[in-house]
N, C-alpha and C positions, 0 to 999 in steps of 0.2 A: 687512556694512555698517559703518560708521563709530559706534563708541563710545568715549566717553569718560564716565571713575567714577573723581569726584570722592572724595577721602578727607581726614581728617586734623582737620574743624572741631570745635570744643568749645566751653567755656564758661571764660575765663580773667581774669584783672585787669589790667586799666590797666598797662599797663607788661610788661608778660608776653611768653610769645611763643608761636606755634603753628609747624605745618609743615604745609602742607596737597600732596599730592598728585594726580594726574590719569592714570590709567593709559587707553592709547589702545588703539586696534586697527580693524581693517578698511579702513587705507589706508597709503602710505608715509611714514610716522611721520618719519623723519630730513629730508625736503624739504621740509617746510609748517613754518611761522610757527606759533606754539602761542603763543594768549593766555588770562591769566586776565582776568575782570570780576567784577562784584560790585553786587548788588543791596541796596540796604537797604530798610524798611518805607515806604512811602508814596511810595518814590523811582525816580528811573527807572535802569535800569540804565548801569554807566560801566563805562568800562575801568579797570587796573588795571594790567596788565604785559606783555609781549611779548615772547620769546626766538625767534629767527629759526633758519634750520637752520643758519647760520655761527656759532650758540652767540651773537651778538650779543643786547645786550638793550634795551627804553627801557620806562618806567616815568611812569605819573601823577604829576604833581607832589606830589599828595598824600602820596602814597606812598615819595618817592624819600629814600634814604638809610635807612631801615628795612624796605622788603622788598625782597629777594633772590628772582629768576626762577631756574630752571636746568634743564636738559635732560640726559635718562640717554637714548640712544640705543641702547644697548644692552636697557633695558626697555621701548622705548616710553613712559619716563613725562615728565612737567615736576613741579617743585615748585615753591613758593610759601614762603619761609620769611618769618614775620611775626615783625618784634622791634618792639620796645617800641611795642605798641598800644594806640594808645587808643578810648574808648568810640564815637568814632565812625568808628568801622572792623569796628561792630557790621554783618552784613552775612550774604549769602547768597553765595559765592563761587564761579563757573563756568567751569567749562574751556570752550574753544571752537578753534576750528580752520573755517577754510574749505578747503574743498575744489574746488577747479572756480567754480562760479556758487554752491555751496551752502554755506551757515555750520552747521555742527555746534555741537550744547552739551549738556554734563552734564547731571546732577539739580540739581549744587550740592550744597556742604555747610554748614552753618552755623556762624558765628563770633561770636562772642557775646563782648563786652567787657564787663564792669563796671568802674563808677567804685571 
């Protein structure tokens, strides 16, 4: 069956950077669109990044110009490299993947910014 384990969140400062990871399995990894999203407290969840199987990428406004999507097809995995964050980029962060009619998602890992 379809897994995805989320890694990489921490606790970092304003301006920092993290690198979060998504190891997949139990479907053809290299064909399917691999998105991250991200949940904060009280909020509903958004998208956040998209790397297609042609390595193409698009990215949340919010987001653009300081995170970086990318795809290892070789491991199965996507990263998520976060530079200079800020606190509200505090957040719960999810791999996901559709599959057919159905949408897959991680546990999420947490990313924690301070001011």
């Amino acid at each position: 069956q379809v897994q995805l384990v989320e890694s990489g969140g921490g606790l970092v400062q304003s301006g920092g950077s993290l690198r979060l990871s998504c190891a997949a399995s139990g479907f053809m990894f290299r064909i399917y669109a691999m998105n991250w999203h991200r949940q904060a407290p009280g909020k509903q969840r958004e998208f956040v990044a998209t790397v297609a199987s042609s390595d193409s990428t698009n990215y949340a406004d919010s987001v653009k110009g300081r995170f970086t999507v990318s795809r290892d097809n070789a491991k199965n995995t996507i990263h998520l490299q976060l530079n200079s964050l800020k606190p509200e980029d505090t957040a719960v962060y999810y791999c996901n993947v559709r599959v057919g009619y159905n949408d897959y998602w991680g546990q999420g890992t947490q990313v924690t910014v301070s001011s």
